[in-house]
MARRO-26116 format. One record per residue (C-alpha): chain; x, z, y; residue in one letter. Coordinates in Angstrom, 1 decimal. Example, Ala and Ser with C-alpha at 12.3 -4.5 7.8 and 13.67 -1.06 7.14 Angstrom:
2
<site A, <12.3, 7.8, -4.5>, A>;
<site A, <13.7, 7.1, -1.1>, S>;
***
This chain:
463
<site A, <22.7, 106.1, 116.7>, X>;
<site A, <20.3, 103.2, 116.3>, X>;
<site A, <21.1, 101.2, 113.2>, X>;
<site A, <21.6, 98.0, 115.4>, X>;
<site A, <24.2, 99.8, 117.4>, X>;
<site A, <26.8, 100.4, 114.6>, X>;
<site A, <28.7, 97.2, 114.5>, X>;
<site A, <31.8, 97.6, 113.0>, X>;
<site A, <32.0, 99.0, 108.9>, X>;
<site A, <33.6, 102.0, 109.9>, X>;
<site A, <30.0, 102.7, 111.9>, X>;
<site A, <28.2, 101.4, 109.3>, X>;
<site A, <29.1, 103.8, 106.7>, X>;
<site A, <29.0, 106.6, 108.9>, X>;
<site A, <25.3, 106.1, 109.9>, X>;
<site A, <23.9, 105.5, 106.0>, X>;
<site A, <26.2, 108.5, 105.0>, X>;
<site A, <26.1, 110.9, 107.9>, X>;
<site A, <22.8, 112.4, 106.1>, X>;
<site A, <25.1, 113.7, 103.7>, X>;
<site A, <26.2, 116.2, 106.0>, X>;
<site A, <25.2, 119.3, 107.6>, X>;
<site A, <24.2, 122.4, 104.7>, X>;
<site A, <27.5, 121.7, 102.7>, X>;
<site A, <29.9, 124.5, 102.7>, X>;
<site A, <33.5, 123.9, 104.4>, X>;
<site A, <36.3, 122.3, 102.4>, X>;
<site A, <38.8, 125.0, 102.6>, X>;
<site A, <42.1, 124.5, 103.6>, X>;
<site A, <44.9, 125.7, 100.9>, X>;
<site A, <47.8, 127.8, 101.4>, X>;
<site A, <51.1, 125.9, 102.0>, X>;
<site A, <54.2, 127.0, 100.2>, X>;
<site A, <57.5, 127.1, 102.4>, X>;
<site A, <59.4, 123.1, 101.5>, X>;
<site A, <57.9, 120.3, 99.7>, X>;
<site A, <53.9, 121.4, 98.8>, X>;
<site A, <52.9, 120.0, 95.3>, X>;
<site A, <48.7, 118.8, 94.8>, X>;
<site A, <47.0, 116.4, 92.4>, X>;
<site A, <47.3, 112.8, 93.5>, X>;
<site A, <43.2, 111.2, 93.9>, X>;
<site A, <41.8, 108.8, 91.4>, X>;
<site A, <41.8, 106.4, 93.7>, X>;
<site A, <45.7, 107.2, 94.3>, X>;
<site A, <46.8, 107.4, 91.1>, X>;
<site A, <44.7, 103.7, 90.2>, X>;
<site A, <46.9, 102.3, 92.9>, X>;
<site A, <50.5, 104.2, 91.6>, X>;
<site A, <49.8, 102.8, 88.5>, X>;
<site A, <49.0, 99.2, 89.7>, X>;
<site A, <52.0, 99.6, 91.7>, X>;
<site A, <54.5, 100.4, 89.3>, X>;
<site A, <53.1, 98.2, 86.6>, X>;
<site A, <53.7, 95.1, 88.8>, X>;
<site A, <57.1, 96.2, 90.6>, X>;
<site A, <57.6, 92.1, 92.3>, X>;
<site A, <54.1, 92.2, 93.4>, X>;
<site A, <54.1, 92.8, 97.1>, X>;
<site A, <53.0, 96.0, 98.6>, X>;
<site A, <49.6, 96.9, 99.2>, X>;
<site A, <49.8, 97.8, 102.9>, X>;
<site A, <47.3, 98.1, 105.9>, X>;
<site A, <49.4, 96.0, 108.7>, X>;
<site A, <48.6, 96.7, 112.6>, X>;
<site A, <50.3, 94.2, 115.5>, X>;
<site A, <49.6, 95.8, 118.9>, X>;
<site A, <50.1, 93.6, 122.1>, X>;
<site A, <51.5, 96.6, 124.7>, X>;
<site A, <52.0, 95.3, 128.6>, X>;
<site A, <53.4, 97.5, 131.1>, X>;
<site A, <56.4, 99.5, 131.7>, X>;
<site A, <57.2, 101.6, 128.1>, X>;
<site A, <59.1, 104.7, 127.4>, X>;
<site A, <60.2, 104.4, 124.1>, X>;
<site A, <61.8, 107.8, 123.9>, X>;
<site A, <58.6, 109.1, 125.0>, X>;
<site A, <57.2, 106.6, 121.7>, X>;
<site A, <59.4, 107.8, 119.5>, X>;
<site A, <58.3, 111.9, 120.2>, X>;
<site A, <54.5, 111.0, 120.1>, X>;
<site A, <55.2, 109.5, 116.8>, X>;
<site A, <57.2, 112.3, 115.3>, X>;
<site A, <53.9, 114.0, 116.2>, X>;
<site A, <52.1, 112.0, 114.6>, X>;
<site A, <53.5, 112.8, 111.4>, X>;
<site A, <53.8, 116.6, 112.1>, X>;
<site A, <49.7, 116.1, 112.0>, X>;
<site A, <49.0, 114.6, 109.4>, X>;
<site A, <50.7, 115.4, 105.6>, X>;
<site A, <49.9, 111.7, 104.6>, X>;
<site A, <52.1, 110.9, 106.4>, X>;
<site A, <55.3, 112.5, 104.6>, X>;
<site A, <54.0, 112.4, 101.2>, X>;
<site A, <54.9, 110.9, 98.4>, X>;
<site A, <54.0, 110.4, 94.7>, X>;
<site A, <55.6, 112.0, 91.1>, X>;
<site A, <54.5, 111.6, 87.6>, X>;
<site A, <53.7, 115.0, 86.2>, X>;
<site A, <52.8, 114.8, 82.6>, X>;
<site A, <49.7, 112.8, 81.8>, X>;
<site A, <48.8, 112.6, 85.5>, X>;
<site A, <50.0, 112.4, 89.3>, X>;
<site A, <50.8, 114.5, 91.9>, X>;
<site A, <51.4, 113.7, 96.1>, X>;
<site A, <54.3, 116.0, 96.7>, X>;
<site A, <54.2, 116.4, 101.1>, X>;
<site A, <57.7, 116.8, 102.4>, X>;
<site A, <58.5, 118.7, 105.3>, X>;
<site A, <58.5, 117.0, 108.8>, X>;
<site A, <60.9, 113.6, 108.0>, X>;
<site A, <62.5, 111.4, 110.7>, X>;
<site A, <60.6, 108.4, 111.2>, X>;
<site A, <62.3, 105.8, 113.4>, X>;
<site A, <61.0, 103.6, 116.0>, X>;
<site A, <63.1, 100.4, 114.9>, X>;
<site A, <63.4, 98.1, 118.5>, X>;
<site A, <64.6, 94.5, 118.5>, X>;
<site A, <65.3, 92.3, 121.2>, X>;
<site A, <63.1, 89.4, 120.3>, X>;
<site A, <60.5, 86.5, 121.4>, X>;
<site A, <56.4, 85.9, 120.1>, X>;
<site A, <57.7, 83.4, 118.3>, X>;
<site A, <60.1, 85.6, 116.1>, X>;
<site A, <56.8, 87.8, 115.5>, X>;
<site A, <55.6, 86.2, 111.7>, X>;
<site A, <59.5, 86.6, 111.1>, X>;
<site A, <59.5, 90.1, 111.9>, X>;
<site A, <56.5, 90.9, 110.2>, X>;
<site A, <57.8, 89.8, 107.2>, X>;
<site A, <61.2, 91.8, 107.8>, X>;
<site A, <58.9, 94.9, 108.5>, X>;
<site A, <57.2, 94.3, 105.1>, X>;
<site A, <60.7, 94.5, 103.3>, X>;
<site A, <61.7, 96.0, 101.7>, X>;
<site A, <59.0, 97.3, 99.6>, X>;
<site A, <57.6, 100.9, 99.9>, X>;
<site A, <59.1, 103.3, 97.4>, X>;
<site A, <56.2, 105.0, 96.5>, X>;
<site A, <58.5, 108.1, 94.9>, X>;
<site A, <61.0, 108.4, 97.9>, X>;
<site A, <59.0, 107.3, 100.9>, X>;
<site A, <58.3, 107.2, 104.0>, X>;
<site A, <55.1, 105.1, 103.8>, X>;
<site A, <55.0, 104.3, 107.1>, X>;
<site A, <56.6, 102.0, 109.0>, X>;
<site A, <57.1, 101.2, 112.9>, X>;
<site A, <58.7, 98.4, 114.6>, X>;
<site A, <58.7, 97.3, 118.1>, X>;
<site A, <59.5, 94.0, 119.3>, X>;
<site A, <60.9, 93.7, 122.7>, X>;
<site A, <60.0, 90.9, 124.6>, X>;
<site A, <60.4, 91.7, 128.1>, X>;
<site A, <60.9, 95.3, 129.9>, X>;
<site A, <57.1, 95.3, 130.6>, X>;
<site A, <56.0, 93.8, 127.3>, X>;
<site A, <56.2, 94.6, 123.5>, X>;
<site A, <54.9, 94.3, 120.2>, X>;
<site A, <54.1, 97.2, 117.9>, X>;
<site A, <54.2, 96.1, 114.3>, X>;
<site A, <52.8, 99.4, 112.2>, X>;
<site A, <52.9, 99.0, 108.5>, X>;
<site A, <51.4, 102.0, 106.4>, X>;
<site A, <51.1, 101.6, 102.5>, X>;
<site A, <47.4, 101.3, 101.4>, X>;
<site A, <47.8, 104.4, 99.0>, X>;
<site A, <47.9, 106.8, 101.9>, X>;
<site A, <45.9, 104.5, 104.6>, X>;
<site A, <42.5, 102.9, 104.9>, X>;
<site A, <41.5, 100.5, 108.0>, X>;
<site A, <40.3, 103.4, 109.5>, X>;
<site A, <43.2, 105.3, 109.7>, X>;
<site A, <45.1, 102.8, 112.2>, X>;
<site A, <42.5, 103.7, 114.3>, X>;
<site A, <42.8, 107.3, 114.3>, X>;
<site A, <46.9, 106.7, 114.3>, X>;
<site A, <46.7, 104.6, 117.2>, X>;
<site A, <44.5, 106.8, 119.3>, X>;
<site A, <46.5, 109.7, 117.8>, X>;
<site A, <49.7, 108.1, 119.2>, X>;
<site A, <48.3, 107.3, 122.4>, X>;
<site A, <47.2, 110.8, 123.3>, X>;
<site A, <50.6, 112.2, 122.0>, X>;
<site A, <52.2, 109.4, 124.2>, X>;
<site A, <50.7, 111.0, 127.3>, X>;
<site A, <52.1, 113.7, 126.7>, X>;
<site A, <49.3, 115.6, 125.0>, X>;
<site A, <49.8, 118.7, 122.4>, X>;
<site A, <48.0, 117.4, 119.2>, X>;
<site A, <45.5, 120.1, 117.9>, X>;
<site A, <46.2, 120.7, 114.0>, X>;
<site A, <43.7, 119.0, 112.0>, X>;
<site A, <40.9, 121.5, 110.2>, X>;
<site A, <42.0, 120.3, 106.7>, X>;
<site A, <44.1, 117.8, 105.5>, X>;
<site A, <43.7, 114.9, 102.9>, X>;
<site A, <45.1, 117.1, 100.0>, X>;
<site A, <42.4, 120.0, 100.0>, X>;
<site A, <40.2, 117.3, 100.3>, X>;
<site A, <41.1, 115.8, 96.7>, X>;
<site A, <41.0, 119.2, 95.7>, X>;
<site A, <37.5, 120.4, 96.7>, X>;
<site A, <36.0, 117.0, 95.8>, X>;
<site A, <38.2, 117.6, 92.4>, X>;
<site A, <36.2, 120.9, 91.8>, X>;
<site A, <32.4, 119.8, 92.9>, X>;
<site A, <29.9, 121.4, 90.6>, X>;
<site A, <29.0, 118.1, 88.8>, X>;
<site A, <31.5, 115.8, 89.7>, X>;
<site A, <32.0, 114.4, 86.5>, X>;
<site A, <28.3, 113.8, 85.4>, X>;
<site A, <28.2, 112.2, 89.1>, X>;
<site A, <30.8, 109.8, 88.6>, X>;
<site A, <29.0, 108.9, 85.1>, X>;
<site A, <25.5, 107.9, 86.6>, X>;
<site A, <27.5, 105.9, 89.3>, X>;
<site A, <29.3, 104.0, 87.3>, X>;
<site A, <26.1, 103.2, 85.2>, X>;
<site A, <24.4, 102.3, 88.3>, X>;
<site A, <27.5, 99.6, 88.6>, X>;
<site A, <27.2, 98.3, 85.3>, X>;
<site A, <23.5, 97.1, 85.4>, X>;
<site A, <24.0, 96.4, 88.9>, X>;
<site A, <26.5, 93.8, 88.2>, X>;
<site A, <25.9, 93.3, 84.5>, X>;
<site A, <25.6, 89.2, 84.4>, X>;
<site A, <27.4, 88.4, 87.0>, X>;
<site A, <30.1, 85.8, 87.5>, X>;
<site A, <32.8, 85.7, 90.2>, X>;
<site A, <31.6, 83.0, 92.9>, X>;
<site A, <33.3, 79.9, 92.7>, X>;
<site A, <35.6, 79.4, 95.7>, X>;
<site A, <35.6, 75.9, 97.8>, X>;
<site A, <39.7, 75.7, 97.0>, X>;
<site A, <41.8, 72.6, 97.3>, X>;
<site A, <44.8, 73.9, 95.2>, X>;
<site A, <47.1, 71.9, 97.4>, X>;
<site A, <51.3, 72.0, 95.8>, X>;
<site A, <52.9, 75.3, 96.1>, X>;
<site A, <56.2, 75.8, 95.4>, X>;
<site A, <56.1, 79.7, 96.4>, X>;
<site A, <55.3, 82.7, 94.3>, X>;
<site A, <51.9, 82.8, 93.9>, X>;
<site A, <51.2, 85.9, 96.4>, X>;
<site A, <52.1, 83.7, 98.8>, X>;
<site A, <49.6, 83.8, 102.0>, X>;
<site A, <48.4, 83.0, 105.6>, X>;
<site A, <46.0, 83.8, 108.1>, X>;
<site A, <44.1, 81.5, 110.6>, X>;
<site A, <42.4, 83.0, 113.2>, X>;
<site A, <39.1, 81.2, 114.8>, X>;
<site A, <37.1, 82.3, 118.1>, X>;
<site A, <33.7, 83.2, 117.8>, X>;
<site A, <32.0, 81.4, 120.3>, X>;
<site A, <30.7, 84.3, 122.8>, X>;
<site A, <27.0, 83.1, 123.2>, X>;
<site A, <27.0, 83.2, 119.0>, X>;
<site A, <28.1, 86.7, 118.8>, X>;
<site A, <25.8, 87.4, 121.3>, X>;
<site A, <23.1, 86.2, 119.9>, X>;
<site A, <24.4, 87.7, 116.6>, X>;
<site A, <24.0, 91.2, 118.0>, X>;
<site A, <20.7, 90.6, 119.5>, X>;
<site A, <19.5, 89.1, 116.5>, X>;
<site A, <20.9, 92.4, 114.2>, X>;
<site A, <19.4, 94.5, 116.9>, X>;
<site A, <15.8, 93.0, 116.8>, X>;
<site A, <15.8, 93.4, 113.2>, X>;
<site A, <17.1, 96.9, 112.8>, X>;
<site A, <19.9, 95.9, 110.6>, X>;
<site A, <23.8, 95.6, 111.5>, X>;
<site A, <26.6, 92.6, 112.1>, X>;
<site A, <28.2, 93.9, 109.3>, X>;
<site A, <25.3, 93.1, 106.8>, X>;
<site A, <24.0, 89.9, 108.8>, X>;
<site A, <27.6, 88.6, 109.1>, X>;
<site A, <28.1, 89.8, 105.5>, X>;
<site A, <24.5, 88.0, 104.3>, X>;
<site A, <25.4, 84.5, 106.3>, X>;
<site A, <28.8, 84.5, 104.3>, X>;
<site A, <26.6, 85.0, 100.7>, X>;
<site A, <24.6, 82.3, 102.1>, X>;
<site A, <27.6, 79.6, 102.6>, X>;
<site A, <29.6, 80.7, 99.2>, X>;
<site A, <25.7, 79.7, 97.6>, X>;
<site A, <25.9, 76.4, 99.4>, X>;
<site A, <29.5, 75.8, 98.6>, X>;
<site A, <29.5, 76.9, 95.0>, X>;
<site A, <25.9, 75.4, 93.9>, X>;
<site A, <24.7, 78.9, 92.7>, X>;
<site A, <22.4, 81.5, 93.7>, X>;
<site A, <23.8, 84.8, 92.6>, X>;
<site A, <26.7, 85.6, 94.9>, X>;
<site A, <28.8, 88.7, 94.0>, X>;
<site A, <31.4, 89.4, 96.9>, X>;
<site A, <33.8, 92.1, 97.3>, X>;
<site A, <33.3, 94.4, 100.2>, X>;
<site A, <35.9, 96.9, 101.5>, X>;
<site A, <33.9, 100.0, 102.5>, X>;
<site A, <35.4, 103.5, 104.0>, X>;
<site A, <33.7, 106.7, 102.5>, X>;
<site A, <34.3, 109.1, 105.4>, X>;
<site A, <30.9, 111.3, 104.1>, X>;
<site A, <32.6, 114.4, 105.6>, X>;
<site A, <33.1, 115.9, 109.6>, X>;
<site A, <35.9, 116.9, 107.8>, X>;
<site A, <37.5, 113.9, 107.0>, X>;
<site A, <36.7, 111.5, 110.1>, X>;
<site A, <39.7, 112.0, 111.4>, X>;
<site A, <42.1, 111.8, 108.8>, X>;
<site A, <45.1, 109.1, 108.0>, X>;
<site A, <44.0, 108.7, 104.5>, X>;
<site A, <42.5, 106.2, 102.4>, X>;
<site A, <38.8, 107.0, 102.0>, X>;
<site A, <38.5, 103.0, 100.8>, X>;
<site A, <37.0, 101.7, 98.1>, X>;
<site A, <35.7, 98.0, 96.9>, X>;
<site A, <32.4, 97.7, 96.3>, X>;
<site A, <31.0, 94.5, 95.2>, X>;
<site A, <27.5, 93.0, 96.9>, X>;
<site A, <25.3, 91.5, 94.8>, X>;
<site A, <22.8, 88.9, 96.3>, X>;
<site A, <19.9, 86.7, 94.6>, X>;
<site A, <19.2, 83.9, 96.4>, X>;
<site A, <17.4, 82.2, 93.8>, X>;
<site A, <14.7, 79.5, 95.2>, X>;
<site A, <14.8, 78.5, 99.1>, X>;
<site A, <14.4, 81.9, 100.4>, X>;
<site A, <14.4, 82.3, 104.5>, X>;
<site A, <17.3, 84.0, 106.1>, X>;
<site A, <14.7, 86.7, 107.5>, X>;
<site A, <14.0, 87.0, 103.3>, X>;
<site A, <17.7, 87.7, 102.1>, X>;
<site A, <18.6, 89.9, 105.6>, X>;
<site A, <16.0, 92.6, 104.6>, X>;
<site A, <17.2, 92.4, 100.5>, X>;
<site A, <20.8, 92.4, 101.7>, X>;
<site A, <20.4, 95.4, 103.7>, X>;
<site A, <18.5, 97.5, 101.1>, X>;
<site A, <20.2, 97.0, 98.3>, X>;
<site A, <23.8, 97.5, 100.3>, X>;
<site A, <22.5, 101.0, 101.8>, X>;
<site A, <21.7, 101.3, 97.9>, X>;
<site A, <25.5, 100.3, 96.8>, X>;
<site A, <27.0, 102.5, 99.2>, X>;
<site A, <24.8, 105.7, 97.5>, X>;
<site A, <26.4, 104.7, 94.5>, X>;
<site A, <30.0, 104.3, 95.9>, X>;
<site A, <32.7, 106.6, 95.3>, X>;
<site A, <34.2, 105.4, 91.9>, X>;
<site A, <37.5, 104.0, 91.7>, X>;
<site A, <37.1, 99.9, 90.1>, X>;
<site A, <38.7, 100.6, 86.9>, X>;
<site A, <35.9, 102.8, 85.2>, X>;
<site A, <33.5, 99.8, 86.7>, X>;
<site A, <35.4, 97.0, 85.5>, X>;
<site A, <35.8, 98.8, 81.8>, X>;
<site A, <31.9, 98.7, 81.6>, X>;
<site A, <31.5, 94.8, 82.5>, X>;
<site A, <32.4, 92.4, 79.7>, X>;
<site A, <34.6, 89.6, 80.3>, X>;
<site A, <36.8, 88.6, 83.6>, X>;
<site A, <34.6, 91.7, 85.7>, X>;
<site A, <38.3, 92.7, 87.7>, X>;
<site A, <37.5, 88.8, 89.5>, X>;
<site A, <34.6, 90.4, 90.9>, X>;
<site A, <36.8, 92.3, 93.2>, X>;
<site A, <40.1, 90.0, 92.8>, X>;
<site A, <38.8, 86.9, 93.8>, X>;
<site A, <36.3, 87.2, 97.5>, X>;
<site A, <36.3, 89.6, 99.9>, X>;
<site A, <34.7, 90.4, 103.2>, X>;
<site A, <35.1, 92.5, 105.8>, X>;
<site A, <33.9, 93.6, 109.3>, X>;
<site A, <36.1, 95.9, 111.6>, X>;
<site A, <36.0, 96.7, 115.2>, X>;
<site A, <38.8, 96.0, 117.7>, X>;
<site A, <39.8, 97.9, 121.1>, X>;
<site A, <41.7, 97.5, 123.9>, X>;
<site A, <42.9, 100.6, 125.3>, X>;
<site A, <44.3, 101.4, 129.3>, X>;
<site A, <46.2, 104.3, 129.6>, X>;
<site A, <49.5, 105.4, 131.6>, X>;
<site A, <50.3, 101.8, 133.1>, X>;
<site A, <49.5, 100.3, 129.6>, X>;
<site A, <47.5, 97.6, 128.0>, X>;
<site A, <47.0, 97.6, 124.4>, X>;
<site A, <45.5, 94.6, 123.2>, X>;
<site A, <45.2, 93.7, 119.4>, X>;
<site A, <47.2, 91.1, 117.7>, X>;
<site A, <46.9, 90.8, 114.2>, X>;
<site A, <50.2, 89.7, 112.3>, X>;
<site A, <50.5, 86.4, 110.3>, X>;
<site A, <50.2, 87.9, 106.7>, X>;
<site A, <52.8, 86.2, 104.6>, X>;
<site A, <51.1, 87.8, 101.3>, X>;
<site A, <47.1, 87.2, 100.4>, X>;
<site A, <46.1, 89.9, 97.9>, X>;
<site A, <42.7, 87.6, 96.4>, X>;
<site A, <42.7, 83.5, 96.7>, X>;
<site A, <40.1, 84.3, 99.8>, X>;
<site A, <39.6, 87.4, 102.1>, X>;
<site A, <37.5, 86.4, 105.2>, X>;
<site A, <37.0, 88.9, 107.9>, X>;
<site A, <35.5, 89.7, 110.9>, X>;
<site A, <37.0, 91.5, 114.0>, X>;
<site A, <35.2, 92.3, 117.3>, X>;
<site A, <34.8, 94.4, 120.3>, X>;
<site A, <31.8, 94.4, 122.7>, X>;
<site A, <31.8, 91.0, 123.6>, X>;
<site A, <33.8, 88.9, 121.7>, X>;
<site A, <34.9, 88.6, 117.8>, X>;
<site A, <37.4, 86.8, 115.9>, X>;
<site A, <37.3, 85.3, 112.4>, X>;
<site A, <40.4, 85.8, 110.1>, X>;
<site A, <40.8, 84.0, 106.9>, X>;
<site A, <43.3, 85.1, 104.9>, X>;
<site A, <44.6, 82.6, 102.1>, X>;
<site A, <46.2, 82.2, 98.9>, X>;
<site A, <48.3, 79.1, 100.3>, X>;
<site A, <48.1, 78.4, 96.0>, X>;
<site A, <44.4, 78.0, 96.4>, X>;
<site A, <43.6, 76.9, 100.4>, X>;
<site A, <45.6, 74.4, 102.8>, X>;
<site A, <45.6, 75.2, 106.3>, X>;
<site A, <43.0, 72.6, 106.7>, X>;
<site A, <40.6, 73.6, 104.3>, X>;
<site A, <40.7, 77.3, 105.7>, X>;
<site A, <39.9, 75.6, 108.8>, X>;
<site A, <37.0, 73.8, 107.5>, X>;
<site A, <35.6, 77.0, 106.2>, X>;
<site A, <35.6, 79.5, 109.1>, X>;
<site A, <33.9, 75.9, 110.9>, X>;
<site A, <31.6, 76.1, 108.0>, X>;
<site A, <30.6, 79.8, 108.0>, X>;
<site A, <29.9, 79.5, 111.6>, X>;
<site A, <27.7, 76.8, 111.1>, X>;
<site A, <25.8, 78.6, 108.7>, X>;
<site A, <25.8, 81.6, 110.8>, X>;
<site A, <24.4, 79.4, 113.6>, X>;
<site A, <21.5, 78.0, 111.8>, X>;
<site A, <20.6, 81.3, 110.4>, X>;
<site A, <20.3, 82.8, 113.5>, X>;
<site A, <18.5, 79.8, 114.8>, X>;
<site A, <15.7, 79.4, 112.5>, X>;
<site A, <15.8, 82.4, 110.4>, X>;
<site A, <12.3, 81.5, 109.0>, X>;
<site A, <13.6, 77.9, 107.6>, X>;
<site A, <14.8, 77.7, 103.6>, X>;
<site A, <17.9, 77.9, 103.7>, X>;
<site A, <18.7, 75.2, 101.2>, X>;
<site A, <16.5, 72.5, 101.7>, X>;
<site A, <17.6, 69.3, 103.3>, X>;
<site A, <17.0, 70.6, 106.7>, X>;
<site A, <20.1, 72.9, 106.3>, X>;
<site A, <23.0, 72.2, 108.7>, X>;
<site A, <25.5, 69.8, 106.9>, X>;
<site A, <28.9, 71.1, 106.0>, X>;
<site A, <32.3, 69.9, 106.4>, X>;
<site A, <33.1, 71.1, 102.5>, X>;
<site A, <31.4, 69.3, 100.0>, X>;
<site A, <30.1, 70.6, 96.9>, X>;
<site A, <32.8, 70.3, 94.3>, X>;
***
C-alpha cells in the first residue's frame, strides 16, 4: 500500500507497523475451562479499572457509534446476528475482578444482550444517547456493551452502539459493525484464530518485555522532557453543569479542500492523518503564541495478523511533539512531522502512567488537555439497507478540546468535541473555521512561512 493511500489512523498504523510482522511465531490460543474463564487483565486495562473506580461520578469512558439504517429492518434477524456477535468475540462478555495486588478479565459464558427498540423521532436522538449512556457500565458485573435502536419509521432507524473503552478501541466498531452485518445476512461467523486474552498473555510472556517497556518509556521522557501543555483558545463562558459536561459541532469539509488535501498528502508521500494532524499544530502555534506544540494523538497498535480483527482495545495516547520554532514553511514541518511521528509510534506501546511518572510537573495535561484524531467513515449497502454514519451528540467531553477528523473517499467532516466549561458553541465554531483556514493556506502555498504577516487572518485572536 502506498503511504499516500492510507488515510484513515487505523491505516496509518498498520502500514508503519505491518513490518513488524511476518518471522514471529503464532500467539497461541489457550485452553478454555468449562464456565466463566479467569486471565490477567492488560496494563492498559487495569490503568483504566483503576481510573474507573477511583473516580466512580466521572462518566464512563466509552467508544459511542450512531448508525443511520434506511430500508426495511428485521430486528429479530438484528437481535440473532448480535448474539453472534458476542458468541465471537470474549470481550464482549467479560468483565473485571480484583485479585490480590492485581486484575483479572473473567469471560462469562454466552450472556443475553438485548436489542433495546423505541418508538422515537431524530430529534429525541441527543436524548437517547444520553439514556443509552446511563446508567454507567459496571465494570465488575457487565455487559459492556450496549445497543439501542431508535425507530423512526418502518423503513428507517437509528442504531446507537455504546461499548466501554476498556474492552473497545475505534477500531473495534468497525470490525463490530462489519461483523454484525455479515451475521445479519445470515452468515455463520468463522471463530476468531485467538482471542484478546491470549493475546495479553503472549505479549505478558515476550522474552524482554520488561527491558522493552524500560527503553520506551525513556524514549518518552526526553522526548517530551520540557514540554508544556499548549495553551487552548478557550472562552470559559458560565457553566452551571458538572464540569464533564460536553458537546460536539460538526463542520463540512469543503469537497474541493479535501481533495486537494489528499492530492497534496499523496504528492508528498506522507498521509491526511499527519498533514491534517501537522495543520492542527500549526493553528494551536498561532493561537497560543508558542512554538512547541505537544498534542495528544489516539493511535491503535494492531502490530499483529492476529489481532486485526479483534473487538479490543489496542489504543493508546501518544503525545506529538512539534518544533516550530522560527517561520518554517509548511513543506518544512510536513517532512519533521512525519518522521518523528513514524518514530513515536516505534516507541508506542506503554500505558501513560509510567510516562507521566517520568515527566516533572502537570505531564498528565499533556494527554488531558488536546487531542486529535483522524478516522475513516463507510457507508455500507447490503440486503435492502443503507448504513450511513451519524455520530451522536456527546453530552460528556473527556479533555477541554478533542478535534477530530472523519472521512470516506470523497468527503470528511470535522468534529469538535468541547468542554462546554471551557468553549461556547461559538467559539468551537470559530475554530473548526479557523483550522480550515489554516489548512487552506497550507495547502495553498506550502513554501510560505507560516507565521509571518502573509498568514491567513483568524477569527480567534491571540489571547
Amino acid at each position: 500500500m502506498h503511504p499516500s493511500d492510507t488515510t484513515s489512523r487505523a491505516e496509518l498504523e498498520a502500514a508503519l507497523l505491518r513490518r513488524l510482522r511476518g518471522g514471529s511465531p503464532a500467539i497461541p490460543r489457550l485452553p478454555r475451562p468449562p464456565g466463566p474463564a479467569r486471565f490477567p487483565a492488560s496494563p492498559a486495562q487495569a490503568e483504566a479499572c483503576a481510573r474507573a473506580w477511583r473516580d466512580p461520578a466521572r462518566p464512563d469512558r466509552v467508544v459511542l457509534t450512531g448508525l443511520r439504517l434506511r430500508g426495511p429492518l428485521d430486528v429479530p434477524a438484528l437481535e440473532r446476528a448480535l448474539a453472534a456477535v458476542v458468541r465471537r468475540h470474549e470481550t464482549l462478555r467479560t468483565v473485571f475482578e480484583p485479585a490480590g495486588d492485581g486484575l483479572v478479565q473473567v469471560i462469562h459464558p454466552v450472556p443475553a444482550v438485548p436489542v433495546t427498540v423505541v418508538e422515537a423521532t431524530e430529534d429525541d436522538f441527543a436524548a437517547q444517547t444520553l439514556a443509552a449512556l446511563e446508567p454507567p457500565m459496571n465494570l465488575r458485573t457487565g455487559p459492556l456493551i450496549r445497543f439501542r435502536l431508535l425507530r423512526l419509521a418502518a423503513d428507517e432507524h437509528i442504531a446507537i452502539v455504546v461499548l466501554h473503552h476498556v474492552i473497545a478501541d475505534a477500531r473495534a466498531t468497525e470490525v463490530l459493525l462489519a461483523d454484525l452485518a455479515e451475521a445479519y445476512l445470515g452468515a455463520d461467523l468463522a471463530p476468531l484464530p485467538i482471542q484478546y486474552a491470549d493475546f495479553v498473555v503472549w505479549q505478558r510472556d515476550q522474552p524482554g518485555r520488561a527491558a522493552a517497556v524500560a527503553a520506551k518509556v525513556e524514549y518518552w521522557r526526553t522526548r517530551l522532557a520540557g514540554a508544556r501543555a499548549v495553551p487552548i483558545p478557550a472562552d470559559s463562558p458560565p457553566s452551571d453543569g458538572p464540569a464533564h459536561r460536553g458537546d460536539l459541532l460538526a463542520v463540512g469539509v469543503p469537497d474541493d479542500l479535501f481533495a486537494r488535501l489528499r492530492a497534496f498528502a499523496r504528492a508528498r508521500d506522507t498521509t491526511v492523518f499527519v498533514t491534517t494532524l501537522a495543520a492542527f499544530q500549526v493553528l494551536l502555534a498561532r493561537l497560543g503564541g508558542t512554538r512547541d506544540v505537544a498534542v495528544s494523538v489516539p493511535v491503535t497498535l494492531r502490530d499483529r495478523a492476529e489481532v486485526e480483527g479483534l473487538i479490543a482495545d489496542f489504543s493508546q495516547a501518544v503525545v506529538s511533539r512539534l518544533d516550530l520554532a522560527g517561520d518554517p514553511s509548511f513543506e518544512t514541518v510536513l517532512a519533521t512531522a512525519r518522521d518523528r511521528f513514524a518514530e513515536d509510534l516505534d516507541h508506542a506501546g506503554v500505558p501513560r502512567d509510567p510516562v507521566v511518572r517520568e515527566l516533572p510537573g502537570h505531564a498528565a495535561e499533556l494527554f488531558d488537555r488536546v487531542e486529535f484524531g483522524v478516522d475513516r467513515e463507510t457507508a455500507t449497502d447490503g440486503s435492502g439497507l443503507d448504513l450511513e454514519p451519524l455520530p451522536p451528540r456527546w453530552p460528556y467531553a473527556e479533555r477541554p478540546l478533542t478535534v477530530r477528523v472523519g472521512h470516506d473517499e470523497e468527503h470528511a467532516t470535522l468534529y469538535v468535541t468541547y468542554r462546554c466549561r471551557d468553549f461556547s458553541r461559538a467559539r468551537a465554531a470559530d475554530l473548526a473555521e479557523d483550522y480550515l483556514t489554516v489548512l487552506a493556506g497550507c495547502l495553498h502555498d506550502p513554501a510560505a512561512g507560516l507565521f509571518g504577516p502573509g498568514a491567513p487572518a483568524l477569527r480567534i485572536g491571540r489571547p
